[in-house]
C-alpha positions as CSV (number, residue, x, y, z in Angstrom):
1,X,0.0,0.0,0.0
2,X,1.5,3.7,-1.1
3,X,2.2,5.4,2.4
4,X,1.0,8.9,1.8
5,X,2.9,11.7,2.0
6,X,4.6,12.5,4.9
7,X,2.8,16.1,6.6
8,X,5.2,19.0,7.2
9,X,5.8,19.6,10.9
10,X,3.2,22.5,12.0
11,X,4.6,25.9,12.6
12,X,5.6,26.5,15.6
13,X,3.2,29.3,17.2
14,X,4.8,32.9,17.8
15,X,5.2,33.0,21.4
16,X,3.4,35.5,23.7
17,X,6.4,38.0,23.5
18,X,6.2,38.0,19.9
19,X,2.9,38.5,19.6
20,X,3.0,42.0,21.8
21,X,6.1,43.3,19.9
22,X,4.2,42.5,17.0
23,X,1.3,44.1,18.8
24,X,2.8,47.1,19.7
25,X,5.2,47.2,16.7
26,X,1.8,47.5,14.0
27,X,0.3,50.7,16.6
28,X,3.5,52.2,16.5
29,X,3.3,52.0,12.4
30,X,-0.1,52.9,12.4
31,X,-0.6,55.8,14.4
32,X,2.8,57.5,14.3
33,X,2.1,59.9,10.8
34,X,5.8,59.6,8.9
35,X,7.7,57.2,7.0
36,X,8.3,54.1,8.6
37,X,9.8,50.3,7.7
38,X,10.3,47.5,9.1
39,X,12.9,45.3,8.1
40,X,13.0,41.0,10.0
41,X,15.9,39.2,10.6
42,X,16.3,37.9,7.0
43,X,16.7,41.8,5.8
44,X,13.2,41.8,4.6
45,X,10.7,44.5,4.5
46,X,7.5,43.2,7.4
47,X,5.8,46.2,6.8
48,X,6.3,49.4,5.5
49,X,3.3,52.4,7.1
50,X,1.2,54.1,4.6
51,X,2.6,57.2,4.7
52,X,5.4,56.0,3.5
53,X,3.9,53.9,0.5
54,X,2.3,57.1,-0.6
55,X,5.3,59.4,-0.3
56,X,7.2,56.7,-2.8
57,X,4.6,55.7,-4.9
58,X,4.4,51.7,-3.8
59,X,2.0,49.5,-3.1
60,X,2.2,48.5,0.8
61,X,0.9,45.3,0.3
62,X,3.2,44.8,-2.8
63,X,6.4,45.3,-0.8
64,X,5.5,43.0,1.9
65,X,8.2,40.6,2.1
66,X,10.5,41.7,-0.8
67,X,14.3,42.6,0.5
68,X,14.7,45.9,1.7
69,X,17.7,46.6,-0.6
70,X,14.5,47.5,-2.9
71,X,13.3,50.6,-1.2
72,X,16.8,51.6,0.5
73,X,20.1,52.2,0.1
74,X,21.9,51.4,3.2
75,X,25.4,50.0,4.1
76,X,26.1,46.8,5.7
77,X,26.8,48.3,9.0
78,X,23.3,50.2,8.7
79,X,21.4,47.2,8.0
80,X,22.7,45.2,11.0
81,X,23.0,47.7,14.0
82,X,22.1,46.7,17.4
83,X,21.9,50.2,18.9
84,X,20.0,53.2,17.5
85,X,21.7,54.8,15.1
86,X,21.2,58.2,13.2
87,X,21.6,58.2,9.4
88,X,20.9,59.5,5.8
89,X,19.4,56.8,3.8
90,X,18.2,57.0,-0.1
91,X,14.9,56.0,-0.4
92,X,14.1,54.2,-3.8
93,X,11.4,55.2,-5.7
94,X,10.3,54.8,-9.0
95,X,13.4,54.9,-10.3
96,X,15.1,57.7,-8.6
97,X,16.4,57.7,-5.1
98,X,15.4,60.6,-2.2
99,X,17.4,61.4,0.3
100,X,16.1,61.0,3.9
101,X,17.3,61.9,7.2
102,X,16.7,58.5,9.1
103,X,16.6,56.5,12.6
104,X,17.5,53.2,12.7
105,X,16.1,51.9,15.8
106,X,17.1,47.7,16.7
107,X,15.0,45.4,18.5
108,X,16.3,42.7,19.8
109,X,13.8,39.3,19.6
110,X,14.1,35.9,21.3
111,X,17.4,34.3,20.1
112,X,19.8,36.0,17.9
113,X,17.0,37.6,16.2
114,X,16.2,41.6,15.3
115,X,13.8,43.6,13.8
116,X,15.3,47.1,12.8
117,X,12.6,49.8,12.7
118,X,13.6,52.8,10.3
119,X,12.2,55.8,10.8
120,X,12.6,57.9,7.6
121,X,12.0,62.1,7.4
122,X,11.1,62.5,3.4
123,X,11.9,66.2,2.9
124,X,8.6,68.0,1.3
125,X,8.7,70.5,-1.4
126,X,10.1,74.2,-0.8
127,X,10.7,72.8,3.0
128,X,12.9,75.0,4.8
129,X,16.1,73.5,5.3
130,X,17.1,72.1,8.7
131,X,13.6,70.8,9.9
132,X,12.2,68.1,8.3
133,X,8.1,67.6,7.6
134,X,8.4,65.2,11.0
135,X,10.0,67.8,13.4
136,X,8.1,70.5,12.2
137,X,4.8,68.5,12.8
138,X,6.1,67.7,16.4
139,X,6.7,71.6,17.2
140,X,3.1,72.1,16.2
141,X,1.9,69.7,18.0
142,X,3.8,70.6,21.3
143,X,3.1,74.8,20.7
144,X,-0.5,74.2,21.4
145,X,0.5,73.3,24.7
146,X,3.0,76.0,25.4
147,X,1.8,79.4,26.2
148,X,4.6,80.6,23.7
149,X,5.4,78.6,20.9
150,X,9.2,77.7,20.5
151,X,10.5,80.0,18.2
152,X,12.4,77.5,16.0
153,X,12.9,73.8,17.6
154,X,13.2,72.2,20.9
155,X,16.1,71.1,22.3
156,X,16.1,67.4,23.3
157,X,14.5,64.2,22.2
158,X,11.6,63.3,21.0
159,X,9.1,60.3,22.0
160,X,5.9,58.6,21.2
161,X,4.0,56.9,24.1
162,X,1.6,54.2,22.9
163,X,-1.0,53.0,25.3
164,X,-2.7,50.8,22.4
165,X,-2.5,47.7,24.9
166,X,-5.0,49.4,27.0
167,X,-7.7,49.6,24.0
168,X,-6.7,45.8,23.5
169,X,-7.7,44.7,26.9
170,X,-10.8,47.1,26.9
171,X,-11.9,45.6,23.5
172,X,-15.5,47.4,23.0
173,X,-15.9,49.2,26.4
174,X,-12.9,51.0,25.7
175,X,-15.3,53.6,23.1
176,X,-17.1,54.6,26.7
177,X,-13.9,55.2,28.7
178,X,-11.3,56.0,26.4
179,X,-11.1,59.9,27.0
180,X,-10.7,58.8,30.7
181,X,-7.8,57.0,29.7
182,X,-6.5,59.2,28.1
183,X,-7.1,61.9,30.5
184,X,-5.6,59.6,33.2
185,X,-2.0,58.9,30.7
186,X,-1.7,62.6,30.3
187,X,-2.3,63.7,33.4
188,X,0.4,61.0,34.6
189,X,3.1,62.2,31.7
190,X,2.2,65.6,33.0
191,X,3.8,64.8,36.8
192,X,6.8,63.2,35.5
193,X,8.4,65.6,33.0
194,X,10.4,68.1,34.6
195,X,10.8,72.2,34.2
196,X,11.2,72.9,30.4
197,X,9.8,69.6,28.9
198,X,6.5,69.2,27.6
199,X,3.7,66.7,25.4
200,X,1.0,67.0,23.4
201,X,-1.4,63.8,22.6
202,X,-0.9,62.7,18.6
203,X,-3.0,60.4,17.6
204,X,-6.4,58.0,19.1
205,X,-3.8,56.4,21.7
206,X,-0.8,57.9,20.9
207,X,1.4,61.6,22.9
208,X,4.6,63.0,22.0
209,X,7.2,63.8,24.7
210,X,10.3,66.2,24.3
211,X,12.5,65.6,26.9
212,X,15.4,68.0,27.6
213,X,18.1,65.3,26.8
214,X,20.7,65.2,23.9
215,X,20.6,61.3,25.0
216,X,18.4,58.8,22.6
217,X,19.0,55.8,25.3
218,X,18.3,58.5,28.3
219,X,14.7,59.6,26.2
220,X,13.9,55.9,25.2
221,X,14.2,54.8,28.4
222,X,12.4,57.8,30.1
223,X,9.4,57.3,27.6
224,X,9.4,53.6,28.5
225,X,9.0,53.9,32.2
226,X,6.3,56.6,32.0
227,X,4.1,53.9,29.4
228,X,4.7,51.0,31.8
229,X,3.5,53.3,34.8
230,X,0.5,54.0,32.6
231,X,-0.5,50.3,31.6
232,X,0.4,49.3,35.1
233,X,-2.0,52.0,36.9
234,X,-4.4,51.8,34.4
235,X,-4.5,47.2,34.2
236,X,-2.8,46.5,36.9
237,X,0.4,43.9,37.2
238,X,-1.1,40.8,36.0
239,X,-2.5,42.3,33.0
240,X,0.5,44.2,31.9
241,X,3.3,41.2,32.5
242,X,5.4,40.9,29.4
243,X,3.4,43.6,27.2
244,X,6.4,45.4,25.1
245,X,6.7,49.2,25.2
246,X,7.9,50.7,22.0
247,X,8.6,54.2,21.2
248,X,10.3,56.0,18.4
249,X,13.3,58.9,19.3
250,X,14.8,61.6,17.4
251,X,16.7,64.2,18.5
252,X,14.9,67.8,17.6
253,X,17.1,70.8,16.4
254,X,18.4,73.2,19.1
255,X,16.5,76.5,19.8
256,X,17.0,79.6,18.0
257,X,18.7,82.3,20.0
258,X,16.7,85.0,20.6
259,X,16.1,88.3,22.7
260,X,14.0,86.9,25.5
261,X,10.7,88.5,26.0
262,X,9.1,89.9,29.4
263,X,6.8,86.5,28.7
264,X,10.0,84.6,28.5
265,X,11.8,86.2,31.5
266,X,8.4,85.0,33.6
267,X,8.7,81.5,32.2
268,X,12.1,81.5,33.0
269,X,11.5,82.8,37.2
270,X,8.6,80.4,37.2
271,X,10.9,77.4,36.3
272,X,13.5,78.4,38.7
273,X,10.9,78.7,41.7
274,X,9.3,75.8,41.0
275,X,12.6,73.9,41.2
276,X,13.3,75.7,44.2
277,X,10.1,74.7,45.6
278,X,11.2,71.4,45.1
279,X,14.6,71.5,46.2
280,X,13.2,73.2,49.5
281,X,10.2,70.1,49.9
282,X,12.7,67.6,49.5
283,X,15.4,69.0,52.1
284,X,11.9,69.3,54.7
285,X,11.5,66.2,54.2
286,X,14.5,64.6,54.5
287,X,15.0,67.0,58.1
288,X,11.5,65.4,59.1
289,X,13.0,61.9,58.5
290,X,16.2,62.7,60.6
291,X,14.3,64.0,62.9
292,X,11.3,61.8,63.4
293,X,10.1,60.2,66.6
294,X,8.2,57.3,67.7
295,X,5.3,57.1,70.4
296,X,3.5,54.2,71.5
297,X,0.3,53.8,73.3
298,X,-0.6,51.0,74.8
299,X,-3.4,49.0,73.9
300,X,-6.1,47.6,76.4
301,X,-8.7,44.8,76.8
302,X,-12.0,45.4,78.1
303,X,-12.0,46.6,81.5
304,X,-8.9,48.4,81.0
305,X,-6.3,45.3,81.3
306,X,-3.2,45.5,79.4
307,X,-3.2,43.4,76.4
308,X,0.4,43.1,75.3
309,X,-0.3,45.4,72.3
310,X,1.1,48.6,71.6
311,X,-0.1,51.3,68.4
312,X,2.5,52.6,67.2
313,X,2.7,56.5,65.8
314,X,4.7,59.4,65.4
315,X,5.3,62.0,68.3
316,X,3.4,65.6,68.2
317,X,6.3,67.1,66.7
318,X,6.5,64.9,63.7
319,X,2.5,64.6,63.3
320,X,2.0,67.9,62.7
321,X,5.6,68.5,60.1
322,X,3.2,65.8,58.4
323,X,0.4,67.6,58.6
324,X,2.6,70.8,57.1
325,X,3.5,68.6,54.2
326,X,0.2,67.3,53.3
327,X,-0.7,70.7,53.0
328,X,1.8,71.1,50.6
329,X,1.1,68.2,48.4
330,X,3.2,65.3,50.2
331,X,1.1,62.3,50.7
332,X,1.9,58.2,50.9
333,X,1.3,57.8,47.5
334,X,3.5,60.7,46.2
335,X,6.4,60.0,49.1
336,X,5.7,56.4,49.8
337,X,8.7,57.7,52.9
338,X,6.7,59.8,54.5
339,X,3.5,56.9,54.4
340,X,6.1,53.7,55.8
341,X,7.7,56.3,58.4
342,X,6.3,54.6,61.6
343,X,7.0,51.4,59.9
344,X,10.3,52.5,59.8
345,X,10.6,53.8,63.3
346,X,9.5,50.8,65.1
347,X,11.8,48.3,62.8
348,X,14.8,50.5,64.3
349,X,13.2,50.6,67.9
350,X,12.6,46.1,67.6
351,X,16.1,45.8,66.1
352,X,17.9,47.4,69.2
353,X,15.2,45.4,71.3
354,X,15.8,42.2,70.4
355,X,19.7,42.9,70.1
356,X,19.2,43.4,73.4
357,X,18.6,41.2,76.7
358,X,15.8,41.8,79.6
359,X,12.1,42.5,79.3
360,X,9.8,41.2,77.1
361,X,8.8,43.3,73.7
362,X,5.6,43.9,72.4
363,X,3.8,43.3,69.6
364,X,3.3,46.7,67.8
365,X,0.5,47.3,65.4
366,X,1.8,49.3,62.8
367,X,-0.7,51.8,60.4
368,X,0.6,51.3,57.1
369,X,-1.9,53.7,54.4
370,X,-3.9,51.5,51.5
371,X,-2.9,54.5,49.3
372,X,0.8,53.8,49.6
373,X,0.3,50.2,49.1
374,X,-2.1,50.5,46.6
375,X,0.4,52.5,44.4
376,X,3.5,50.4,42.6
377,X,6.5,52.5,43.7
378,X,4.7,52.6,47.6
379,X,4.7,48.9,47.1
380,X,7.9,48.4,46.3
381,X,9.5,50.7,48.9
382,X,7.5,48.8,51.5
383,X,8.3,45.3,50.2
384,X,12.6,46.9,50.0
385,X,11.7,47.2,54.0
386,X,10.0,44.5,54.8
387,X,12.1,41.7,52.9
388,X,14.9,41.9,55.1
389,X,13.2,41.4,58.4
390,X,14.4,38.1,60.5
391,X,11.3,35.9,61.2
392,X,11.9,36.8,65.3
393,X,10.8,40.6,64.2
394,X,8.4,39.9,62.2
395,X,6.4,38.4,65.0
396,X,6.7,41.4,66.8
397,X,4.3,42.9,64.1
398,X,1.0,43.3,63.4
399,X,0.6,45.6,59.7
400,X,-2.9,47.6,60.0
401,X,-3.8,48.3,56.4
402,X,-5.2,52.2,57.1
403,X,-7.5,54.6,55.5
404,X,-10.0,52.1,54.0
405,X,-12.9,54.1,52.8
406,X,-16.1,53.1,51.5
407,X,-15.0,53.0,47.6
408,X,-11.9,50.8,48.4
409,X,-12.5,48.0,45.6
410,X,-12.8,44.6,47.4
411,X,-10.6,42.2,45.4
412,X,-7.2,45.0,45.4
413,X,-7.6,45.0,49.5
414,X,-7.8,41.6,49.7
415,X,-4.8,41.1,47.3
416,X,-2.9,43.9,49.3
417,X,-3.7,42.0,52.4
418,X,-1.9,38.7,51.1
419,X,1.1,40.6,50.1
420,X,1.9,41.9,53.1
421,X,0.7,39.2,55.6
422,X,4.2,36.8,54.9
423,X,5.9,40.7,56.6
424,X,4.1,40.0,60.2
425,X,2.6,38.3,62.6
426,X,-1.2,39.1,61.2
427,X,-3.0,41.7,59.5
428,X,-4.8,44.1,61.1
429,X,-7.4,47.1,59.2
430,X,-8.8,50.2,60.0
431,X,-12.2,51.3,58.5
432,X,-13.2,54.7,57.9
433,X,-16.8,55.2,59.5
434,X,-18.6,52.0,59.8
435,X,-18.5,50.4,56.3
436,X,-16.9,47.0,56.6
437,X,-18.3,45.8,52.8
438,X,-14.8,46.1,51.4
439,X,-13.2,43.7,53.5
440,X,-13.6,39.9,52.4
441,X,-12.7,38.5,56.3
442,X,-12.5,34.7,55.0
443,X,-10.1,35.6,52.2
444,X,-8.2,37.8,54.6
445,X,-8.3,36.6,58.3
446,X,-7.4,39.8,59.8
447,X,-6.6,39.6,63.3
448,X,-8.4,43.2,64.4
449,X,-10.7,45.8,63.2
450,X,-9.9,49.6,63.9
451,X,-12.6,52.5,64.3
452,X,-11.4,56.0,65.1
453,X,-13.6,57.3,67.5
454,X,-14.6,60.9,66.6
455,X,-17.5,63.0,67.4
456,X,-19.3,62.0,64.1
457,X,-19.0,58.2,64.8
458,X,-19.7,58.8,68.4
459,X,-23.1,60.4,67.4
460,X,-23.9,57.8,64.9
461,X,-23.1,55.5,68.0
462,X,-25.7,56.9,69.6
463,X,-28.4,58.1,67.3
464,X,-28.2,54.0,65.8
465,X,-26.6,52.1,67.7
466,X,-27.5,49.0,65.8
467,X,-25.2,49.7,62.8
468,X,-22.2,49.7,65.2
469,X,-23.9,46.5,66.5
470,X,-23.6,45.0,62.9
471,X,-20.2,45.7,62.3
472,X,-19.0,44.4,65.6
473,X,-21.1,41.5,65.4
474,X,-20.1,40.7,62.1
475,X,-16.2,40.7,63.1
476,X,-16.8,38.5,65.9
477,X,-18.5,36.1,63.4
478,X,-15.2,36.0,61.6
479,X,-12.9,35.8,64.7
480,X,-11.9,39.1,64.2
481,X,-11.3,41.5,67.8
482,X,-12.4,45.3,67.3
483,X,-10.3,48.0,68.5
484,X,-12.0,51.4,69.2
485,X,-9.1,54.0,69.1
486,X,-10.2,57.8,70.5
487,X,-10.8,59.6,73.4
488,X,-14.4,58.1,74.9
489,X,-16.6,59.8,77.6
490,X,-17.8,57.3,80.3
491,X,-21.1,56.7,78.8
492,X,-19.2,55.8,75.5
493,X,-17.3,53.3,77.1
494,X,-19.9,51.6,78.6
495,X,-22.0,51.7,75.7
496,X,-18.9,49.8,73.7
497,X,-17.6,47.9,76.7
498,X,-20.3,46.9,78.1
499,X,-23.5,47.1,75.3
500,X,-21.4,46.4,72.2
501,X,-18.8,44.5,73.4
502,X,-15.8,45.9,71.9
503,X,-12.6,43.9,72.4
504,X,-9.7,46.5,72.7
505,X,-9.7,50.3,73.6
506,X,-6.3,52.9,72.8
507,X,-6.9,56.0,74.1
């Protein structure tokens, strides 16, 4: 009997990676408006953008696959660098050849592999010389955000910011929310450029940066950690693991001199106040560091008995430089120093404690804000002071996630909880008002509930009692003590003593 053929071995599927640089690679040609190609491994044109098609007469489609020796002149050393590289190409077309200023930007792939991505400036009719149709696009689009437009170029680099993996993931709902998106990425680019440097938004998901920088590597990588802090706020870590940023970069010609006007002379003061505003902030807060303080107050059961628990804060002095700088714009998430300081404190205090001999320590319970843990860099600088801890410390700890409001989202408290429960002995949280909804207690055991006593809760306390009774009761159900922290008249006390049965008092 004639065996048939013998199949060809399926291709192998691209692998996730691939698939995102691919991904990322076809928004980057799509939305970016100037003449780009890229060229695979083999030296063979993957795609070439439309703008570019037009500008020399080709089909796209056509070109797909055909060696890029066909549409450019470029030396050997051009066609395989493995850093970007500035250069003059000629583009082929039609028979004749156009000189282009050009970017040659590698990308390294899995193996030995590389795509080269060149990004090519045709020069337009009667264009004045020294800024190409690209540039000149790029000032107009950052003058509308200036006040007064540059007067001839920028100095610096250049940058596009795609956020197109954020559409992906939102596949149809992201028509609803996509100026929120957007709103959010430019708001965050906005926060990390620095005096001088500026953005405008390009295309559907698409800004341009200048960055004061003469430095293509310092600019790429600049533009690369500002999109992963916008996929990572906006999706989370999961959903952003592995996604590939991509960004074109081009230096911009340097400004023309000029006579500075009484506008510029303002800019200029502004610039130099604000980074003396800054340099000021930073110097306060590094003195409130030095010169921070711990205070403890002991925690007791009901009745008044002492329970071997101590709340750990900051002294008066300390609290109210806090207060200062929240009032200037310093909060956990923005100084994620300033949110782990009594973290920080009582790690020193326990060190010199257990290096110690004699009495026996307690177990402090530790505020730590769901703002700072909530945000990436907060997380990290909490996780840079928590890893190092000896298991004999960590028992002396109890973390209180603080500041839970009403609108924290359930599953992100309950993942925060997880992370930080391998730091301590348990978990402990603190509830703003008397919503418990956000806590999932089965999913996150926590050892205590905190309620800060004021003269709102107190009056809720008393006008309906039986919502405090809920939460209480509903702790207790999950084994789960209640700590009421405030100063409490004697009828409050024995109205959460004695009627509510609250476990542990901190005055």
């Amino acid at each position: 009997m004639e065996m048939p053929p013998a199949m060809p071995p399926p291709e192998a599927e691209p692998s996730d990676r691939h698939r995102q640089e691919v991904a990322a690679l076809s928004a980057l040609v799509r939305h970016v408006r100037d003449g780009i190609v890229v060229i695979d491994e083999a030296g063979r044109i993957a795609s070439i953008n439309p703008y570019l098609a037009r500008r020399a007469g080709l089909e796209a489609a056509a070109m797909s696959g055909r060696p890029a020796a066909e549409l450019l002149a470029w030396s050997e050393a051009e066609a395989t660098a493995t850093v970007p590289r500035a250069a003059n190409l000629d583009l082929v077309a039609g028979g004749k050849t156009l000189r282009c200023e050009a970017m040659i930007l590698p990308l390294a792939r899995e193996g030995d592999e590389w795509l080269r991505i060149v990004v090519l400036h045709p020069p337009e009719a009667g264009a004045p010389p020294g800024l190409s149709d690209f540039e000149r696009r790029v000032l107009a689009a950052l003058g509308r955000t200036l006040d007064r437009p540059p007067p001839g170029g920028v100095s610096g680099q250049i940058e596009v910011i795609v956020v197109d993996a954020v559409k992906q993931r939102l596949g149809l709902r992201w028509r609803a929310v996509a100026e929120r998106v957007m709103t959010t990425a430019a708001t965050m680019i906005g926060q990390r450029l620095d005096a001088g440097e500026t953005f405008a938004r390009v295309a559907d998901t698409s800004f341009i940066v200048a960055f004061r920088t003469t430095s293509v590597e310092e600019a790429s990588g600049r533009a690369r950690a500002i999109a992963e802090d916008i996929l990572r706020h906006l999706l989370g870590d999961a959903e952003t693991a592995g996604i590939a940023i991509l960004g074109t970069a081009d230096p911009l010609p340097g400004t023309v001199a000029a006579t500075p006007s009484p506008a510029a002379i303002l800019e200029a003061r502004i610039a130099d106040g604000r980074d003396q505003y800054r340099q000021r902030l930073a110097a306060t807060i590094a003195r409130l560091l030095r010169e921070a303080r711990l205070e403890t107050r002991p925690i007791r059961r009901r009745g008044g008995q002492e329970s071997g628990l101590v709340l750990a804060g900051t002294d008066g002095a300390t609290s109210n430089g806090l207060a200062l700088l929240r009032q200037a714009g310093v909060f956990p998430r923005t100084h994620p120093e300033t949110g782990l300081l009594p973290l920080a404190l009582v790690v020193d205090r326990l060190y010199r404690s257990l290096d110690g001999a004699g009495a026996r320590v307690p177990v402090h319970v530790v505020p730590v804000p769901l703002s700072l843990l909530d945000d990436r860099q907060g997380l990290d600088h909490f996780l840079a002071l928590a890893r190092p801890l000896p298991e004999a410390l960590r028992r002396c700890l109890i973390l209180m996630i603080s500041d839970i409001g009403r609108d924290a989202a359930r599953p992100r408290l309950t993942d925060l909880a997880q992370r930080i429960a391998p730091f301590c002995r348990r978990v402990g949280l603190a509830v703003d008002g008397l919503e418990d909804g956000a806590i999932a207690y089965d999913d996150i055991r926590p050892t205590g509930l905190r309620l800060l006593w004021t003269p709102a809760l107190a009056a809720i306390a008393q006008r309906e009692p039986e919502r405090l009774r809920r939460l209480v009761e509903n702790a207790h159900r999950h084994h789960c003590l209640v700590l009421v922290e405030g100063a409490l008249t004697a009828e409050e006390r024995v109205l959460v003593e004695d009627q509510l049965a609250i476990d542990l008092t901190v005055d």
